[in-house]
Structures are given as structure tokens and as C-alpha cells.
N, C-alpha and C positions, 0 to 999 in steps of 0.2 A: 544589447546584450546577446541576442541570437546572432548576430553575424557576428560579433567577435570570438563565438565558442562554435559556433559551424561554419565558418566561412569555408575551409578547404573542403568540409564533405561536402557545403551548400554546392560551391561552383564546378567540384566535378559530377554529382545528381544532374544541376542544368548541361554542363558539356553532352554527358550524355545521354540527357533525353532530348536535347536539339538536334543529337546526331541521327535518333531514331523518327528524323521528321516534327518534333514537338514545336510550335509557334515558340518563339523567346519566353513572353508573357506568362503563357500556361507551365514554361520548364521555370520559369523562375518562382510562381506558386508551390507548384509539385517538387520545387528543391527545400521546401519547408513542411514537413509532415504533418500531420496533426497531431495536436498534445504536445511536440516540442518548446513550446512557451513554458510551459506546467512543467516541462522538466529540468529546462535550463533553470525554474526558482527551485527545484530541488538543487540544483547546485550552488547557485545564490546562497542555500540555508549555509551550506560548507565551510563557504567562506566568513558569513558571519560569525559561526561560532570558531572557527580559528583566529579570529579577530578579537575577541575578547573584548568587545567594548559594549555588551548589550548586558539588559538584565534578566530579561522574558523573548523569545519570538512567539508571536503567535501566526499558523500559518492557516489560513482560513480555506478550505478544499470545496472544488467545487460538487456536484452531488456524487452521490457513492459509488455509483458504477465507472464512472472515467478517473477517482483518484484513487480506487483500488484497483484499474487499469495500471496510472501511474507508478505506484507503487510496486505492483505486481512484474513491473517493466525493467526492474534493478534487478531481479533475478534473470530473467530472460536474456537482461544482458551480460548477465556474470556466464552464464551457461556458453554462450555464443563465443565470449573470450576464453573461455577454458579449456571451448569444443573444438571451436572453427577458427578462431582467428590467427593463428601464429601458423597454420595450416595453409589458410587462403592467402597470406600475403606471398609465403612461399612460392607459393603455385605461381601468384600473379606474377612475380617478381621475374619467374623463371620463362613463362611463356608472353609475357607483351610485347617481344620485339615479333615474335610470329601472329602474335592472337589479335594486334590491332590491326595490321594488314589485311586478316583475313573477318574480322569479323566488323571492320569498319564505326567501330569505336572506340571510345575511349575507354581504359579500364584504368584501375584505381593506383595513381602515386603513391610513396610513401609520404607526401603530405597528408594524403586521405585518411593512412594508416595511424600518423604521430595523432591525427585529431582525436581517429577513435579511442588510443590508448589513454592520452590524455583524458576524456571525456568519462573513458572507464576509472581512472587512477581514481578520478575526485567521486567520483559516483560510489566509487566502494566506501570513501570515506564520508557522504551523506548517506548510506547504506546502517553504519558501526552506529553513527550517531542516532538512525533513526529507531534504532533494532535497539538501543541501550536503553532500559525502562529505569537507571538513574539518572538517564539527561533529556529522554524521550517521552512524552506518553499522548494518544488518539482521545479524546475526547468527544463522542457521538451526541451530538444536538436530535432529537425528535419533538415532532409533536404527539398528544397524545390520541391518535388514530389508528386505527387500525394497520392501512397498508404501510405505514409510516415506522408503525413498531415491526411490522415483518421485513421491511427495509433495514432496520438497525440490527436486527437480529442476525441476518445475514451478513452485514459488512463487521459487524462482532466475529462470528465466520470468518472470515476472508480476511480476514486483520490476524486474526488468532494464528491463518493456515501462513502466511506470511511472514509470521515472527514480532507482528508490530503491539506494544501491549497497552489494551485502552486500560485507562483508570477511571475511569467513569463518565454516566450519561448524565446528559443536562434536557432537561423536559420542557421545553417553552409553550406558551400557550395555555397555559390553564386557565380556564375561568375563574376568576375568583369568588369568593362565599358571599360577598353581596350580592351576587346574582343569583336569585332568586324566582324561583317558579315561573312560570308564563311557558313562553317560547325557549327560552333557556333551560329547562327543566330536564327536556328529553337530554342534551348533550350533556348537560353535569355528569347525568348517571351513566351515559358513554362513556365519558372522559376516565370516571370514575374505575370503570372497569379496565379500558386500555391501562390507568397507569399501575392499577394491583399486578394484571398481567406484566406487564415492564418492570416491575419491581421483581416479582419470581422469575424472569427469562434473564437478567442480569445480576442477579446474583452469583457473585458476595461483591458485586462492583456496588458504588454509592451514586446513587439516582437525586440528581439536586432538580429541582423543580422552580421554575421561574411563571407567574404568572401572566396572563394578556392583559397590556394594559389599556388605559384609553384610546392613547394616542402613540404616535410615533415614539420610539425613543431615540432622542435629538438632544446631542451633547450632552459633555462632562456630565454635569450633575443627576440627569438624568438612566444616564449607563453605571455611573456608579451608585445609585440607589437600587436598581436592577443587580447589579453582584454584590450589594450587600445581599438582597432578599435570595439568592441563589447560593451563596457561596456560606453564607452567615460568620461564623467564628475561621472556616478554615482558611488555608494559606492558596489562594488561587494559582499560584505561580508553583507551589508543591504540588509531588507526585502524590497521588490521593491514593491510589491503590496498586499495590505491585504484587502482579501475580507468577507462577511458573511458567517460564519459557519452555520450549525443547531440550530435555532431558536425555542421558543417555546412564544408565546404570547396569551394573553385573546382576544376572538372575540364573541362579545354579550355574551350568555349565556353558550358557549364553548371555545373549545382552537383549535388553528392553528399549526400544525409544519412546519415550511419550513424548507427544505433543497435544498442546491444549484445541480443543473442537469443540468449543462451546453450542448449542442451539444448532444440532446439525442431527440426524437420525444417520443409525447404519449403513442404510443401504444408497444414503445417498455418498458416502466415503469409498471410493477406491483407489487400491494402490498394489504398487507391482515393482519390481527392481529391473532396472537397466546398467549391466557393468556397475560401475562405482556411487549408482544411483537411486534412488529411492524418490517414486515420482507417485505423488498424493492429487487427485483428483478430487474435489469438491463441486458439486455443479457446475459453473462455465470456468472456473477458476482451477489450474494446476500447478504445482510445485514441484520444482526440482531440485531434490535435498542430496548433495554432495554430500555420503557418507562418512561417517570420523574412520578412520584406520583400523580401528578396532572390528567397525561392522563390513570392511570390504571385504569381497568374498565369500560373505556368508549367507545363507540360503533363512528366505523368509520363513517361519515355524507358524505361527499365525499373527491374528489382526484383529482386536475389540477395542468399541467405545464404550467407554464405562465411565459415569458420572461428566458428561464432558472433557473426557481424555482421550485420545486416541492412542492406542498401544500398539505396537508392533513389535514381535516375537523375533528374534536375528537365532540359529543353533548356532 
């Protein structure tokens, strides 16, 4: 799957990092980046749902900081095509009969180019698909522990600053009520408090709760007893909760953007405009929001979070 969707950018990476002295070996590793696995099945997703032969995908992510990486990495790359790309080919195009001689590598074909653009085409349209909260929704699994809940609360964050919109957490792990006193006593009433907290940090999302069972859970029968007890009467394949995305509205003689900022304080949001740009900072996480037409050119007025919104004031 990876060589067929990088092959032209794999084999000129390796051309020129052999050129720059690299062993074969090490240039043929370093022609493969990391996380490029995770991204080619984000295009994977593309094609199955243009395919129309499925009923559900489920795509199961690995922990939260590399697939809100992932994720965070469609923008990055939308920005790069918007910014730089039709820019640098130019350039390349016009200086590599001088610029290989003198700088004794290789620089990048229009093979290189058709990859990227390709790569972009279908990435925008795994983009539409994942951003659309009627065909799309994040479902955040926790246990009920502490660092686990400030784990979710955050990728709630980072999903929100994003555009991706969860419909709900699922709580695995509980102890169940036959367990009783002893040694188990202290965690009950642990658990018991992580999940009240969980329950207020995620609202008005639906928190289904799944509890620890004996033993493994191993086959059919047993996974589907686990989503009856989790899921109960609803439709596990329905969007359970659909919330406001990014908003833009008239207010008096300006405009408003909201965007949702769930479980984030003030001071930890900043943001600033660049040209036709509106770049939101969230702790190690930033956005770069291509303004609508309406708000180009216009001078920021202010910035508040209010109730888990974040507002920004356009004159």
C-alpha cells in the first residue's frame, strides 16, 4: 500500500539522501517517514467510502497524541499546498538544469510533484469526510482514572480545535457492584469520583460505561454482550450526538467566529491573524484557519471563551 502511494516521492527522498553520502539501507528507511502507515489508511478510509460496499468502518487510532498528530497533519498539509506548493515547483522547474550541477543533487521531478498533488486530491476528500458530523463522529474510550480522564479531556481539545466532532465517550473498566469491600473498596470510591468528574467535563456528550470483566473478551458472543451492556437500546453505528462546528455569523457592523473549545482555560488559547489567516494555538497544537471572504482583511476586535466557545470579534 505504501509503495504504491509514495513510490515517486519514496525513490527520489532515497536518490537524494545517497547523494548526500547516506548508506543505501539507512536512505531506503529515511525514504519512509514516520506515521506514514497511519496516513496512507487515512486514505484507505477514502476509498472505502467511495466504494459503497460497507455498512460501518470502524477505525481504531492509536494513542492520542500521534493520531491527533495524524489528524492535525491534513491541515498542515492543506496550508503547504496553498502556501508553497505551485510556488516551489515553479522555482524547481526553472532552476534544475543549473541547480543540479551546482549543488550536486538531485531535486524534485514532476513525478515527485503529480505524487504530491495526487496524495493532496484524496487527502482533502478523507478531510470532507472526516470533518462531516453526518457521516463522521470520534468516539474517545477512557478508563476511569485520573491521568486518563485529563488525557481525554484534552484530545476533546484538540479534536474540537480541528473540526473533528466526538459524539461520545465510552468508560471501560469499571468495577462492577459485586465487588465489594476488601481491597477493592478504596478504587470503587476512586472510580466513583473520576467518573462524576467525566460525566461534568463532557457534557452534554453521552458517557456509555462498559464494565471490567473477568476475563478476556474473546469472540462474537462475548463482544456482543459487552455492547449490549454499553450501548443498551441505541444504534451503535448512529451519530449519538451532533454538536456546533465553526460558525461564522453577522454581529452589528462585524462578524463573529465561534469555534467550540471544550475543557481548555483562557489563557491557555491564543491567536493572532496572518494575511488571510486566523492561527489558533492550543497548547502544543495549532490551527491554521483559512478565513471565509467575508472575514479577509479585517482587523481582529477581540477574543473570549465563554461557556466552551471560543469567540473572535472580526470590525
Amino acid at each position: 500500500e505504501i509503495g504504491v502511494r509514495w513510490e515517486a516521492i519514496r525513490r527520489y527522498l532515497h536518490d537524494f539522501l545517497a547523494a548526500q553520502g547516506v548508506d543505501d539501507l539507512r536512505a531506503e528507511e529515511l525514504a519512509i517517514p514516520p506515521g506514514l502507515d497511519e496516513l496512507v489508511s487515512l486514505l484507505r478510509l477514502g476509498e472505502i467510502e467511495q466504494a459503497g460496499q460497507h455498512d460501518l468502518v470502524v477505525l481504531d487510532c492509536a494513542p492520542t497524541g500521534g493520531t491527533l498528530r495524524m489528524l492535525g497533519f491534513i491541515d498542515v498539509f492543506e496550508w503547504y499546498m496553498q502556501r508553497v506548493f505551485k510556488l516551489e515547483r515553479r522555482f524547481v522547474s526553472a532552476v534544475r538544469p543549473v541547480a543540479e550541477r551546482l549543488v550536486h543533487a538531485p531535486l524534485p521531478g514532476d513525478d515527485v510533484y503529480e505524487g504530491i498533488q495526487s496524495m493532496y486530491e484524496r487527502m482533502r476528500g478523507v478531510r470532507d469526510l472526516l470533518m462531516d458530523p453526518l457521516r463522521s463522529s470520534v468516539r474517545l474510550v477512557a478508563n476511569p482514572e485520573r491521568i486518563v480522564l485529563s488525557e481525554s479531556q484534552r484530545a476533546f481539545t484538540y479534536l474540537a480545535l480541528f473540526g473533528f466532532s466526538v459524539d461520545a465517550v465510552v468508560v471501560n473498566r469499571i468495577l462492577p457492584g459485586e465487588v465489594r469491600g476488601g481491597y477493592f473498596q478504596g478504587w470503587k470510591r476512586i472510580q466513583a469520583e473520576h467518573l462524576e468528574a467525566l460525566s461534568d467535563a463532557f457534557t452534554p456528550l453521552p458517557v456509555l460505561r462498559g464494565t471490567l470483566y473477568p476475563e478476556e473478551l474473546l469472540g462474537v458472543d462475548a463482544l456482543e454482550a459487552f455492547g449490549r451492556e454499553v450501548f443498551g437500546d441505541r444504534d451503535p453505528s448512529a451519530v449519538l450526538y451532533q454538536g456546533a462546528g465553526l460558525q461564522v455569523r453577522a454581529v452589528g457592523d462585524g462578524f463573529e467566529l465561534e469555534l467550540p473549545l471544550p475543557n481548555v482555560k483562557k489563557e491557555e488559547v491564543h491567536v493572532l491573524t496572518k494575511g488571510d489567516e486566523l492561527i489558533i494555538t492550543v497548547g502544543s497544537f495549532r490551527r491554521n484557519l483559512i478565513l471565509p471572504r467575508a472575514l479577509m482583511g479585517r482587523t481582529v476586535r477581540r477574543a473570549r471563551l465563554e461557556d466552551g466557545t471560543f469567540h473572535v470579534q472580526f470590525a
